[in-house]
PDB file as gemmi writes it, atoms N, CA and C in Angstrom:
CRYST1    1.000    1.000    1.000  90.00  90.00  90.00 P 1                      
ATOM      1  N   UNK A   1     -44.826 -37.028  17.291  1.00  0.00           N  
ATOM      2  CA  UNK A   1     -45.481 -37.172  16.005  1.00  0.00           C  
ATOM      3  C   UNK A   1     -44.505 -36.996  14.833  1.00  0.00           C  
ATOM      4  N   UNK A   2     -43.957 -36.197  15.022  1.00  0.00           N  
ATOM      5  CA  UNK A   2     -42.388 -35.692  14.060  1.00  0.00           C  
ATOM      6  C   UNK A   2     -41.830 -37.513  13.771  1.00  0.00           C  
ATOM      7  N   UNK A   3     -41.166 -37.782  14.675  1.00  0.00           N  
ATOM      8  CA  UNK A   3     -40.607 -38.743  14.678  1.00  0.00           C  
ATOM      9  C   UNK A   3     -41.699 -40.064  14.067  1.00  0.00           C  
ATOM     10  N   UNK A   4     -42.885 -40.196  14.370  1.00  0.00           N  
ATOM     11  CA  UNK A   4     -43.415 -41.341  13.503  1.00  0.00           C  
ATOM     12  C   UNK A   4     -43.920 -40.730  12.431  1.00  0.00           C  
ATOM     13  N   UNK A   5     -43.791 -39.675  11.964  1.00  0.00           N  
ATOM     14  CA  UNK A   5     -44.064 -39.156  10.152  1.00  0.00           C  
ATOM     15  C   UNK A   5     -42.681 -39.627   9.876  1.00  0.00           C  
ATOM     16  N   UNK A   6     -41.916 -39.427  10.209  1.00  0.00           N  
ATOM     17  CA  UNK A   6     -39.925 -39.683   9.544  1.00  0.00           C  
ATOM     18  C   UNK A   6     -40.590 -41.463   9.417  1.00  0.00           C  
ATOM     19  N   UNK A   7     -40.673 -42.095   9.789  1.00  0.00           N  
ATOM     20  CA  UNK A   7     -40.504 -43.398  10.289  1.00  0.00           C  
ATOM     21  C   UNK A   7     -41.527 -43.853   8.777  1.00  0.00           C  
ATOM     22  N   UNK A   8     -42.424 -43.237   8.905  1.00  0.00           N  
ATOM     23  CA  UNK A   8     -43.749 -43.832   8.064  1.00  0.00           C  
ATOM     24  C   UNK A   8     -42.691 -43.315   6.780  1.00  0.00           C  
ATOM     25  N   UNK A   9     -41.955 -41.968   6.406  1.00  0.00           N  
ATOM     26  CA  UNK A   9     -41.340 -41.960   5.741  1.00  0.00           C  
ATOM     27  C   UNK A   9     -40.653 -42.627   4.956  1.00  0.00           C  
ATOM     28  N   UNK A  10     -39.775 -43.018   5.696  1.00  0.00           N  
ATOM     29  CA  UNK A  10     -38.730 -43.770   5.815  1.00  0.00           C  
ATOM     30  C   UNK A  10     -38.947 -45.127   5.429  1.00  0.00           C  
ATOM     31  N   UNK A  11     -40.199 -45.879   5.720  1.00  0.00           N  
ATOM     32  CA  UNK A  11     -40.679 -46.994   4.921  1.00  0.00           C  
ATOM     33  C   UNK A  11     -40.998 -47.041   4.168  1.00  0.00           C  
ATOM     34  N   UNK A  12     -41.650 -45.675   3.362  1.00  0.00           N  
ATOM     35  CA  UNK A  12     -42.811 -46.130   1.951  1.00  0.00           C  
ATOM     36  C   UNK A  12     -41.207 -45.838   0.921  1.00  0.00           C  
ATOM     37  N   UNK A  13     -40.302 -44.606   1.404  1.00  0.00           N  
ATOM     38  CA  UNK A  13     -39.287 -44.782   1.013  1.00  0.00           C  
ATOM     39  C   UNK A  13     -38.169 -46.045   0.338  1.00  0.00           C  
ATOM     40  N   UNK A  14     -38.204 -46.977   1.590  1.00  0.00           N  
ATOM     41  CA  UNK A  14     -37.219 -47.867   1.381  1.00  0.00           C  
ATOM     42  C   UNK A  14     -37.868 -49.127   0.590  1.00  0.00           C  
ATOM     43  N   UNK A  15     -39.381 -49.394   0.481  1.00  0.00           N  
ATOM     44  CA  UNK A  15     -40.283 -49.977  -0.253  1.00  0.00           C  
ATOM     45  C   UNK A  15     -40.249 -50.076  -1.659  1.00  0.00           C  
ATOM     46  N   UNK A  16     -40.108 -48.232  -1.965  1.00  0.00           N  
ATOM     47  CA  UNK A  16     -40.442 -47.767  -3.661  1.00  0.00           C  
ATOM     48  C   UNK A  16     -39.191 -47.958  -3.921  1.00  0.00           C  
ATOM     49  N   UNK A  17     -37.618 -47.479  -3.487  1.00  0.00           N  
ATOM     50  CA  UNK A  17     -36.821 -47.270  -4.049  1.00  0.00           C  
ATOM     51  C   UNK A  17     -35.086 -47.853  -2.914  1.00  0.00           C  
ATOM     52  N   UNK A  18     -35.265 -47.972  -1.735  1.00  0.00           N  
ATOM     53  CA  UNK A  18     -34.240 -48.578  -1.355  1.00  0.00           C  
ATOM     54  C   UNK A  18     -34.005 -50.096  -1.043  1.00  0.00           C  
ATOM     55  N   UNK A  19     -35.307 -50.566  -1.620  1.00  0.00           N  
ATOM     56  CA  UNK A  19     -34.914 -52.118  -1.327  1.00  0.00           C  
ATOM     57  C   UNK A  19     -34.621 -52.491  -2.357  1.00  0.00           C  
ATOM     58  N   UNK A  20     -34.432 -52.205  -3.436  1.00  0.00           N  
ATOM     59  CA  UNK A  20     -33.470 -52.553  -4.909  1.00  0.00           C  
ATOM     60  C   UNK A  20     -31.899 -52.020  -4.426  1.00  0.00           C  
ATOM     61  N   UNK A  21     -31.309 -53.983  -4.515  1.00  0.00           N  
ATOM     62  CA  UNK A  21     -29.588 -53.909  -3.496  1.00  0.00           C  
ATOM     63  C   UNK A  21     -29.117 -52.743  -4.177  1.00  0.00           C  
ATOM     64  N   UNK A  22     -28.682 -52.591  -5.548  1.00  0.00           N  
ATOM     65  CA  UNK A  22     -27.618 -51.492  -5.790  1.00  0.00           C  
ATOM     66  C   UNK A  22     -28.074 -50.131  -5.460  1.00  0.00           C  
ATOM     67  N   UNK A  23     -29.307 -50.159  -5.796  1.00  0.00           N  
ATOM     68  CA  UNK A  23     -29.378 -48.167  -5.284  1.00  0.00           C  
ATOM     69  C   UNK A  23     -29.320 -48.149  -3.786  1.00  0.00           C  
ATOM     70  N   UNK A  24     -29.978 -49.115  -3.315  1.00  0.00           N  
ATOM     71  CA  UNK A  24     -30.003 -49.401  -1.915  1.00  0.00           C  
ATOM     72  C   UNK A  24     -28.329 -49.031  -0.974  1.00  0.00           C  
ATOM     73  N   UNK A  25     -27.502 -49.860  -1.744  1.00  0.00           N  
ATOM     74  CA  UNK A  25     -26.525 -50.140  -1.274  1.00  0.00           C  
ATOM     75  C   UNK A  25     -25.977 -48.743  -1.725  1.00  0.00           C  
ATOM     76  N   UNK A  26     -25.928 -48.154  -2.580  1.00  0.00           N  
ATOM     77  CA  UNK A  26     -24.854 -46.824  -3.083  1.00  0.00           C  
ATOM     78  C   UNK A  26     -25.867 -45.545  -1.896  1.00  0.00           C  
ATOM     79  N   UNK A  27     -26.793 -45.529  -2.238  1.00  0.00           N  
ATOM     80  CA  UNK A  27     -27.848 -44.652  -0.970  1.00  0.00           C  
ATOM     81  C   UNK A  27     -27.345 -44.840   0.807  1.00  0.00           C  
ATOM     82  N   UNK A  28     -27.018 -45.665   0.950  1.00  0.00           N  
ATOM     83  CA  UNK A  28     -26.692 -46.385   2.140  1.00  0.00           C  
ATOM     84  C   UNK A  28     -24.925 -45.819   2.332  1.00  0.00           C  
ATOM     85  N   UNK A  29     -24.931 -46.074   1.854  1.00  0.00           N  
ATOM     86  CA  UNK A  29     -22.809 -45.214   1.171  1.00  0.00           C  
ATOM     87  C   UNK A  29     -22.924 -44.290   1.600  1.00  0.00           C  
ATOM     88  N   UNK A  30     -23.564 -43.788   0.283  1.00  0.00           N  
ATOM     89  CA  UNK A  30     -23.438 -41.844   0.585  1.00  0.00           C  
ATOM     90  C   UNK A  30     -23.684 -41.063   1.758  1.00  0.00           C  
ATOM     91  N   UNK A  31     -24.778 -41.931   2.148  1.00  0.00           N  
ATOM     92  CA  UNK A  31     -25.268 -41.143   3.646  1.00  0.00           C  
ATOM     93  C   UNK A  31     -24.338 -41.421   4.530  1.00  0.00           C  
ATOM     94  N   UNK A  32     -23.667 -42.922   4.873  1.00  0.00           N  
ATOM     95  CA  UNK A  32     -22.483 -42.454   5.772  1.00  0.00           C  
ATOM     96  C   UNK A  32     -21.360 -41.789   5.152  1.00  0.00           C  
ATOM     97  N   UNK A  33     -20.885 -42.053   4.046  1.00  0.00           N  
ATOM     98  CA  UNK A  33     -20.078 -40.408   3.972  1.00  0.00           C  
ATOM     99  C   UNK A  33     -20.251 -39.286   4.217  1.00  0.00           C  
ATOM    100  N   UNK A  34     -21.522 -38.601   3.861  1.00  0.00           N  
ATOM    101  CA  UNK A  34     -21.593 -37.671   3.547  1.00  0.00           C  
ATOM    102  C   UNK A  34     -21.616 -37.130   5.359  1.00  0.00           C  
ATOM    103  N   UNK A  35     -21.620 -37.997   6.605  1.00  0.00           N  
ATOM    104  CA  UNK A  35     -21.756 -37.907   7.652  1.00  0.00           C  
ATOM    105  C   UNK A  35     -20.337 -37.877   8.099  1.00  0.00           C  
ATOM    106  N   UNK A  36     -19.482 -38.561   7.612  1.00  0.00           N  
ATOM    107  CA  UNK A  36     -18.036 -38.061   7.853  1.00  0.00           C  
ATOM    108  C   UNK A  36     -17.742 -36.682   7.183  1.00  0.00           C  
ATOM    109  N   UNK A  37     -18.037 -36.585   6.147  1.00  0.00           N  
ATOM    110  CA  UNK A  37     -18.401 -35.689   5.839  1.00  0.00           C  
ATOM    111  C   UNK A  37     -18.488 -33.802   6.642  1.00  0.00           C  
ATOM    112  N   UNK A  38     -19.718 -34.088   6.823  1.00  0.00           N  
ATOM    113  CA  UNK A  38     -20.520 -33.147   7.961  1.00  0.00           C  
ATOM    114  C   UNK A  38     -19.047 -32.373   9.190  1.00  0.00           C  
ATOM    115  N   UNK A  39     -19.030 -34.075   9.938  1.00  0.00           N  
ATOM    116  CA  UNK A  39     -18.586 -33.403  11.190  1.00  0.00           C  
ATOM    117  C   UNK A  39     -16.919 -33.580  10.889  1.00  0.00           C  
ATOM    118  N   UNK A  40     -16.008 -33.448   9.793  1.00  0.00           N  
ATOM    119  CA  UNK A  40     -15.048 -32.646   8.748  1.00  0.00           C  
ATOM    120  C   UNK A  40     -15.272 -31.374   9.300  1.00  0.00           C  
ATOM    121  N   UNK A  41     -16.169 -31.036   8.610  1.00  0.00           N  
ATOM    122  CA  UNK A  41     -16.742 -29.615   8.319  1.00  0.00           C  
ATOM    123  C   UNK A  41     -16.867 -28.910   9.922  1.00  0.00           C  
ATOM    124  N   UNK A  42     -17.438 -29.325  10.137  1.00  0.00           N  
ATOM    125  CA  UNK A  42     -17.865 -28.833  11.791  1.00  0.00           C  
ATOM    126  C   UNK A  42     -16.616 -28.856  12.688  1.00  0.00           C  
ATOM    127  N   UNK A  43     -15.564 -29.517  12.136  1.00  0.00           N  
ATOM    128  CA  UNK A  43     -14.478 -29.573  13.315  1.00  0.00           C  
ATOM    129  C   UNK A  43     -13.362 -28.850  12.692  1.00  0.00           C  
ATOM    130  N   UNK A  44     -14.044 -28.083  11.441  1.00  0.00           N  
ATOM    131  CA  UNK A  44     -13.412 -27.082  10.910  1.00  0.00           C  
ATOM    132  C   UNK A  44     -11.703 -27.911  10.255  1.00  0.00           C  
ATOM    133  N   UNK A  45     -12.376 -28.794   9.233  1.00  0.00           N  
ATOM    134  CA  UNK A  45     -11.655 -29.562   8.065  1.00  0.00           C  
ATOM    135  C   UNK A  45     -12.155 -29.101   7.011  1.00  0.00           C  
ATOM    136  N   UNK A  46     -11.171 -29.009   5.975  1.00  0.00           N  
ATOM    137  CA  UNK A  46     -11.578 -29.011   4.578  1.00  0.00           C  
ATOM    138  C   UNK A  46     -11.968 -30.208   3.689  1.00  0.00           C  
ATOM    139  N   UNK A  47     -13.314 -30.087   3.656  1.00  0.00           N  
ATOM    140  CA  UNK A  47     -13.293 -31.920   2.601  1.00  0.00           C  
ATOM    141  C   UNK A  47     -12.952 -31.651   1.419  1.00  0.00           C  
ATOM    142  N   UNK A  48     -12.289 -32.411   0.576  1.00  0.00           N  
ATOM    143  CA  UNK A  48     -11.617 -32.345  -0.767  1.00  0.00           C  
ATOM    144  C   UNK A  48     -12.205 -33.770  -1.459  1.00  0.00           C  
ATOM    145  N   UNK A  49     -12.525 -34.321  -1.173  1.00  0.00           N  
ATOM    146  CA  UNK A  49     -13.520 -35.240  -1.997  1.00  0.00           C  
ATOM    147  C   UNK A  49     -14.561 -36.123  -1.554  1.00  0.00           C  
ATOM    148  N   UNK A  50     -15.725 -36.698  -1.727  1.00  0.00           N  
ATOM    149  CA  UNK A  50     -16.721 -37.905  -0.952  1.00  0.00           C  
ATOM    150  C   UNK A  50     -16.676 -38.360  -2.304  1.00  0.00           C  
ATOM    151  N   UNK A  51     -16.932 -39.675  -1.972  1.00  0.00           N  
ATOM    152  CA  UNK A  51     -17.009 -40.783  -3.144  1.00  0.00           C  
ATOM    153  C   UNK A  51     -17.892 -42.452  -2.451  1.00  0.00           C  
ATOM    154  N   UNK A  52     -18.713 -42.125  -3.580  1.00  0.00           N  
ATOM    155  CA  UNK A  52     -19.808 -43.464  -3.131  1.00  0.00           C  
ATOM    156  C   UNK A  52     -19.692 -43.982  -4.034  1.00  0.00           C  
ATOM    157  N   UNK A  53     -20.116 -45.770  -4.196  1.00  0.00           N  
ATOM    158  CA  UNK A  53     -20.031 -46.273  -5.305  1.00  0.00           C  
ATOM    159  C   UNK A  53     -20.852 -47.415  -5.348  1.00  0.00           C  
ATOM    160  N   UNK A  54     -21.667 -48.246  -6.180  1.00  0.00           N  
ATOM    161  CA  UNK A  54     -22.331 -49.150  -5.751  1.00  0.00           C  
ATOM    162  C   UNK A  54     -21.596 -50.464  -5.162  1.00  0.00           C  
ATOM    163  N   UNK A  55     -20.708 -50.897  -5.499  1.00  0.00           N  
ATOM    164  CA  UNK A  55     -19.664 -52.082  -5.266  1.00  0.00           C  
ATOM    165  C   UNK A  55     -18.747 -52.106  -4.258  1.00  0.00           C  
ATOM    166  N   UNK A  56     -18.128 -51.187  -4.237  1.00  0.00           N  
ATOM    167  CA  UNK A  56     -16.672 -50.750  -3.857  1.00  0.00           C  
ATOM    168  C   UNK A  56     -16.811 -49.974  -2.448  1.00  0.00           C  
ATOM    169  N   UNK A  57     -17.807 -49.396  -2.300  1.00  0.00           N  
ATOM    170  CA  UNK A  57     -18.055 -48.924  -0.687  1.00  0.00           C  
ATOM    171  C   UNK A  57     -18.117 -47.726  -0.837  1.00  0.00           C  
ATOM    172  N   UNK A  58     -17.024 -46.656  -0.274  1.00  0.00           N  
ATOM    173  CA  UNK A  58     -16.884 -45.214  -0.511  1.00  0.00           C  
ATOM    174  C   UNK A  58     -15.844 -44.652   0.518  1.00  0.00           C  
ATOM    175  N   UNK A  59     -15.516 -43.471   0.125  1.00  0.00           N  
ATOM    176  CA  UNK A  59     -14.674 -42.655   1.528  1.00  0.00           C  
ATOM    177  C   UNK A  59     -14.696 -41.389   1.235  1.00  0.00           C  
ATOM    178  N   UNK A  60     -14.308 -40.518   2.284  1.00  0.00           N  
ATOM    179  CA  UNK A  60     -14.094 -38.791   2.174  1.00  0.00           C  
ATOM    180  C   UNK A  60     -12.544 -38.519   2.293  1.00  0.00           C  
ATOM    181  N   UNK A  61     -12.095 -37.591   1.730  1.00  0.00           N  
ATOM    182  CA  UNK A  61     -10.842 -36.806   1.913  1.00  0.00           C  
ATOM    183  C   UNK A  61     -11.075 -35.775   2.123  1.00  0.00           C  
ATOM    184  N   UNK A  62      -9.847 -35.062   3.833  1.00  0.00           N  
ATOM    185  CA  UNK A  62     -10.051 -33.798   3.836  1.00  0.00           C  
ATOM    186  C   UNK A  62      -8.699 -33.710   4.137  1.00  0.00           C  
ATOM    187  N   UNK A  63      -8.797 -32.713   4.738  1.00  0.00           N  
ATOM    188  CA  UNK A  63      -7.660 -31.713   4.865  1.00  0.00           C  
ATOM    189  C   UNK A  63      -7.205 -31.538   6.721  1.00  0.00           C  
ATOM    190  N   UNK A  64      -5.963 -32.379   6.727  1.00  0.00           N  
ATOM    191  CA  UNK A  64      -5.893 -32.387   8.366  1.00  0.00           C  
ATOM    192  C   UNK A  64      -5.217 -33.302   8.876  1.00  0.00           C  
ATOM    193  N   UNK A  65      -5.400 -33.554  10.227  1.00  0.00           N  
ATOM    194  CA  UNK A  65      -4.983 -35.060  10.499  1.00  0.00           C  
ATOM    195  C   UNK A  65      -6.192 -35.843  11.163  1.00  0.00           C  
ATOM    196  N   UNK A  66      -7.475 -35.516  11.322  1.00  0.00           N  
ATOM    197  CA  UNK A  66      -8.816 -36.327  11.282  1.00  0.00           C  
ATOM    198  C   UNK A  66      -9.103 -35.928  13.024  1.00  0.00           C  
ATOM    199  N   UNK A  67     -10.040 -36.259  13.281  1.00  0.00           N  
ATOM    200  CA  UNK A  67     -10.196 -36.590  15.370  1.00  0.00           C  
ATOM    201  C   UNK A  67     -11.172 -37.784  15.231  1.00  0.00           C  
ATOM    202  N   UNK A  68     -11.295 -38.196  16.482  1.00  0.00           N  
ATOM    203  CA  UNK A  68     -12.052 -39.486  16.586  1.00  0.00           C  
ATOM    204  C   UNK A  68     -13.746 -39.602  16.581  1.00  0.00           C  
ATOM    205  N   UNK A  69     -13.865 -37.800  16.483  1.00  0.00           N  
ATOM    206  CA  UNK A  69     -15.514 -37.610  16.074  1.00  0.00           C  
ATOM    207  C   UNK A  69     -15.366 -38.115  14.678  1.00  0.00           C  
ATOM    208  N   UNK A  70     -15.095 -37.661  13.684  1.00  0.00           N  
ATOM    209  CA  UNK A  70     -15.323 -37.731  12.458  1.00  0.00           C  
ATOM    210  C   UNK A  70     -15.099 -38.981  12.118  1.00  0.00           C  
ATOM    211  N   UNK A  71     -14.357 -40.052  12.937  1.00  0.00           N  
ATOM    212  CA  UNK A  71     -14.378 -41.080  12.112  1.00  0.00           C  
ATOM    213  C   UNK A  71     -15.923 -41.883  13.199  1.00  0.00           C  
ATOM    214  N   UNK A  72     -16.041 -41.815  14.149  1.00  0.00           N  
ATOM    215  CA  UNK A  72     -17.297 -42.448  14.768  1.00  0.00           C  
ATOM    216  C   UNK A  72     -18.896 -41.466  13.925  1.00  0.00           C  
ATOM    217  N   UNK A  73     -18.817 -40.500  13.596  1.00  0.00           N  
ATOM    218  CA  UNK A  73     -19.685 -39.802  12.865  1.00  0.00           C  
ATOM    219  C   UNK A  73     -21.057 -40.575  12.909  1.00  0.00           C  
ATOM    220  N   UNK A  74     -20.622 -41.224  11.878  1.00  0.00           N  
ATOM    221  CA  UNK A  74     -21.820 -42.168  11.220  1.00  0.00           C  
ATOM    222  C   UNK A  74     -22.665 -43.191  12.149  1.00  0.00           C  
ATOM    223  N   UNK A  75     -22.076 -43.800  13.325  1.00  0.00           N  
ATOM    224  CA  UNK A  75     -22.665 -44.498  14.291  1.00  0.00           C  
ATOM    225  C   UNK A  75     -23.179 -44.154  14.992  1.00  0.00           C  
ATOM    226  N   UNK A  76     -23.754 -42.599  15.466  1.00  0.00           N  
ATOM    227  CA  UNK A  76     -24.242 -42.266  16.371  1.00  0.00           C  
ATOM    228  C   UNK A  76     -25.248 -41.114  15.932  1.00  0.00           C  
ATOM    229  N   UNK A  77     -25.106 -40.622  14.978  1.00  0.00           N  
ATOM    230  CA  UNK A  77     -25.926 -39.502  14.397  1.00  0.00           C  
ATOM    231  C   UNK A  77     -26.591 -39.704  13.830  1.00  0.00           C  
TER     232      UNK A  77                                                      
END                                                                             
């Protein structure tokens, strides 16, 4: 039930406010950054910047030399 409240969510959501391309598209950004992001953090990196943008795409900077979780992050979580 959890999972089809997210879902029903998740549509009236993307209806009111993510199917307009630019917020759509910068909303859509952030969340995979902010998912590189995350598992940074968790693999015990320092993030030093996330940056979303409507046009231009986005990226994170941390502190390290990266592992191959953090860059798959976003595709599986």
């Amino acid at each position: 039930t959890a999972f089809l409240f997210g879902l029903g969510l998740y549509v009236v959501v993307w209806q009111l406010f993510l199917r307009w391309r630019p917020f759509g598209s910068f909303c859509s950004t952030l969340e995979h950054e902010l998912t590189h992001a995350l598992f940074a953090v968790l693999t015990f990196h320092r993030v030093i910047e996330v940056r979303s943008t409507f046009t231009r795409g986005g990226h994170v900077r941390f502190r390290g030399l990266g592992n191959w979780l953090i860059t798959i992050s976003p595709y599986f979580f």
